[in-house]
Residue, then its C-alpha position, 0 to 999 in steps of 0.5 A: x219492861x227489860x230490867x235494867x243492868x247494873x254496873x260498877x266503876x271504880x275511880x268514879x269521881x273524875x276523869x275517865x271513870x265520871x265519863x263512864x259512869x255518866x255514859x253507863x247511866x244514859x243508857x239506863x244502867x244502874x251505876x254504882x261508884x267507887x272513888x276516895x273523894x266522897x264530895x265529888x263522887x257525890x257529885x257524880x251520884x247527883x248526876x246519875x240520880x238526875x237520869x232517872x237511874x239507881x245509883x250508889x257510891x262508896x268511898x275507899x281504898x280499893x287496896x282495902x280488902x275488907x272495904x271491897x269485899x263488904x262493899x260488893x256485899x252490899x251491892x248484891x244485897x242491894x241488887x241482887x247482881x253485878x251484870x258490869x265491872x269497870x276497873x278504872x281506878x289507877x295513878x301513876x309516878x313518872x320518874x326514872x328509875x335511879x329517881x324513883x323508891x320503892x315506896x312510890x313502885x309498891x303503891x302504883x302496883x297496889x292501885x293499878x294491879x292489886x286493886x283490880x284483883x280485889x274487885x275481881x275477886x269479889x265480883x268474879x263468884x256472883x257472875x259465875x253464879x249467873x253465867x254472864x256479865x263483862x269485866x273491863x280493865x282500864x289500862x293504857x298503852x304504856x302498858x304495852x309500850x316503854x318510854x324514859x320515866x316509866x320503869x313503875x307505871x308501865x310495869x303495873x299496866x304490863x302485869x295488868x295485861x298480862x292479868x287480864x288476858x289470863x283471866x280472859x281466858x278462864x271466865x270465858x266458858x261462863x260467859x264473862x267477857x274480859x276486856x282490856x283498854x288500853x287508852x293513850x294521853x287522855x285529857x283528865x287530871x291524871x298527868x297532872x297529879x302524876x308531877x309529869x304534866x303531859x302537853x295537852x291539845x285539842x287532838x288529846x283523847x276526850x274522857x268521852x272517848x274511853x266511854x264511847x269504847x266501853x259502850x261499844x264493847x258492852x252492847x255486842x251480842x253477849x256471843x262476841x267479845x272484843x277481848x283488847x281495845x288500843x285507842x290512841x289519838x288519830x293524828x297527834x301531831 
């Protein structure tokens, strides 16, 4: 019986994450969760479990060094291997930049970039070890594009970019796939909880959607690396 693989998604308890997580377990992945509300991630763990999987969650900060660092520990206690991390965990402030302070700038950077090197850090060493697995970095293409009220946010994901494609290039030669999505409006409660709520409609990206791209990206042959993917709606108009 082929074993199964296990793969880890920060930012579990909602939205794009959730979908992943769900999706990841449908095709028979372990899934480990990540989030800070501990009532919805076990929510989602329910959901998993229900899938006939194996499944754990810990609830963080993922600017917590010591809590990630001791959580990835356990994991490989656990299950001896990381094969898959999904670094989905990240918020954003909409406002201009005269508007903004540089409390709100600092913790958009410590979620959306210092999170991401947290967990790399940690899970990075064990897949070395193996010669294998794939880091996927959820970005946005604000990210790659610059819009009025976006001087925090979109800096965070440029330095992202810039971090994963970088990275990309390091862990290539032990076969480590470093992949970098770069979703546009998304229909989750991010907008909302940014105080910038963005008009949703039915041709809005789906959660569905970013997790239908992660598959595609992981079941490739372990030889070919789709390194950047941009999804954006078909016709958003």
């Amino acid at each position: 019986m082929k074993k199964r693989k296990v793969s880890l998604v920060t930012g579990a308890n909602r939205g794009i994450g959730k979908a992943i997580a769900l999706s990841l377990a449908k095709e028979n992945h372990d899934v480990i969760l990540f989030g800070r509300d501990e009532s919805a991630l076990k929510n989602v763990y329910d959901e998993i479990i229900s899938l006939g999987v194996k499944s754990d969650f810990y609830s963080g900060d993922v600017r917590d060094v010591d809590f990630v660092n001791t959580s990835i520990y356990s994991i490989i206690e656990k299950y001896g291997t990381i094969d898959i991390l999904i670094n989905n965990a990240g918020f954003g402030i909409f406002k201009k930049f005269i508007d903004s302070s540089l409390q709100e700038f600092k913790d958009q950077v410590d979620v959306n970039l210092f999170g991401v090197y947290n967990f790399t850090k940690a899970a990075a060493p064990y897949m070395i070890k193996q010669k294998g697995g794939s880091i996927i970095n959820i970005s946005s293409l604000a990210g790659k594009n610059s819009f009025v009220g976006g001087t925090m946010y979109s800096s965070s994901k440029f330095a992202l970019m810039g971090f994963s494609r970088s990275l990309m290039l390091e862990l290539r030669e032990f076969d480590i796939r470093v992949v970098l999505i770069c979703p546009g409006s998304v229909e989750t409660e991010f907008f909302v909880d940014s105080g910038h709520p963005t008009p949703l409609t039915d041709k809005v990206l789906r959660p569905e959607d970013i997790a239908d791209a992660v598959l595609a990206v992981i079941n490739l042959p372990v030889r070919a690396m789709v390194s950047e993917i941009d999804i954006r709606p078909t016709n958003p108009k």
